[in-house]
N, C-alpha and C positions, 0 to 999 in steps of 0.2 A: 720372508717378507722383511725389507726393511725400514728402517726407523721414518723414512719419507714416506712412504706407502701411509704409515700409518697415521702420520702428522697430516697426510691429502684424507685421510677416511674423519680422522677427526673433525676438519675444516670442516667435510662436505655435510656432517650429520650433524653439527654446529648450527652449521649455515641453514638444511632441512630443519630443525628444528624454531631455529627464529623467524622462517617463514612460514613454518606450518600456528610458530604463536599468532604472528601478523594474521595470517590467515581468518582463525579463528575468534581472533578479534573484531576483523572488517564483518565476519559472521553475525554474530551474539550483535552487534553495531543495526547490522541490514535486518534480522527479527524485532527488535526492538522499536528501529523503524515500521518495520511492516506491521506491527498489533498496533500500534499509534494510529497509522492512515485506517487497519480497520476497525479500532474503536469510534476516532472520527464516522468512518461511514455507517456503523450501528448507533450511532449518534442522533445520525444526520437524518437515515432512515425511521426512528422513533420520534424524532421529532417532526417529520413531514407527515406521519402517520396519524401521533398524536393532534396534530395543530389541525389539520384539518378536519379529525371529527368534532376537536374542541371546538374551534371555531368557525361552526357549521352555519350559527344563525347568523353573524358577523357577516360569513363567506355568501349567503343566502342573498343579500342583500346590494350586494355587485352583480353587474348583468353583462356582461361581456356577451358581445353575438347574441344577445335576446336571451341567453335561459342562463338560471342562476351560476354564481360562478363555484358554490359548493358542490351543484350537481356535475358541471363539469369537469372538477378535480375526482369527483367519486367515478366517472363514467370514465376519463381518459386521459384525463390531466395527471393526478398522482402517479399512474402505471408510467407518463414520459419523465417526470422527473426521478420518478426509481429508477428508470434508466440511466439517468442524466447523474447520476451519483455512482450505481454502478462502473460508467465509462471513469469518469472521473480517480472512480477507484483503478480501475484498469490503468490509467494513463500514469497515477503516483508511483503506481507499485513496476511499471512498466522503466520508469526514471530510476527508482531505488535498485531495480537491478543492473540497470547501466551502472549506475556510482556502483554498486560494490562490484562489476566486471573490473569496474575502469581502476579501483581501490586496489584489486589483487591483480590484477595482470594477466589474467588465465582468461579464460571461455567458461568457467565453471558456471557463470550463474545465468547460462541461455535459458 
């Protein structure tokens, strides 16, 4: 082996290693993101959960389509907007792994 070989092996596990730092960076980056958006949405879901039993007799009091509007959030309303937060969730976390695709340069984060 000579002295080139070895100055190419050095370069190349240089070079692996500063990318594999990067790497790991854009990582630790993208979870840190991702507990953020789902704290948000355990947030968002306790407070949609809470608000509505809190503010039952308030909610009682509005009449959308003839029948209370707390009976409605309890019968069919809160279940679309747990959805409507779920997607929501979908769609942040769905962006966040594009940037860190698009951050590292690989396919890694399909």
């Amino acid at each position: 082996m000579t002295s080139a070989d070895m100055d190419d092996r050095s370069a190349t596990s240089t070079t692996s290693a500063t990318f594999s730092a990067a790497a790991d960076a854009a990582r630790l980056r993208y979870w840190r993101r991702a507990r953020r958006i789902t704290l948000a949405l355990a947030l968002g879901w306790f407070a949609l959960t809470f608000g509505i039993v809190y503010f039952a007799r308030e909610l009682a009091e509005l009449r959308p389509f003839g029948w209370n509007l707390s009976f409605l959030l309890a019968a069919q309303g809160a279940s679309l907007l747990y959805l409507a937060l779920v997607g929501g969730h979908a769609l942040a976390l769905r962006r966040l792994d594009r940037r860190l695709r698009d951050e590292s340069g690989s396919g890694d984060a399909e």
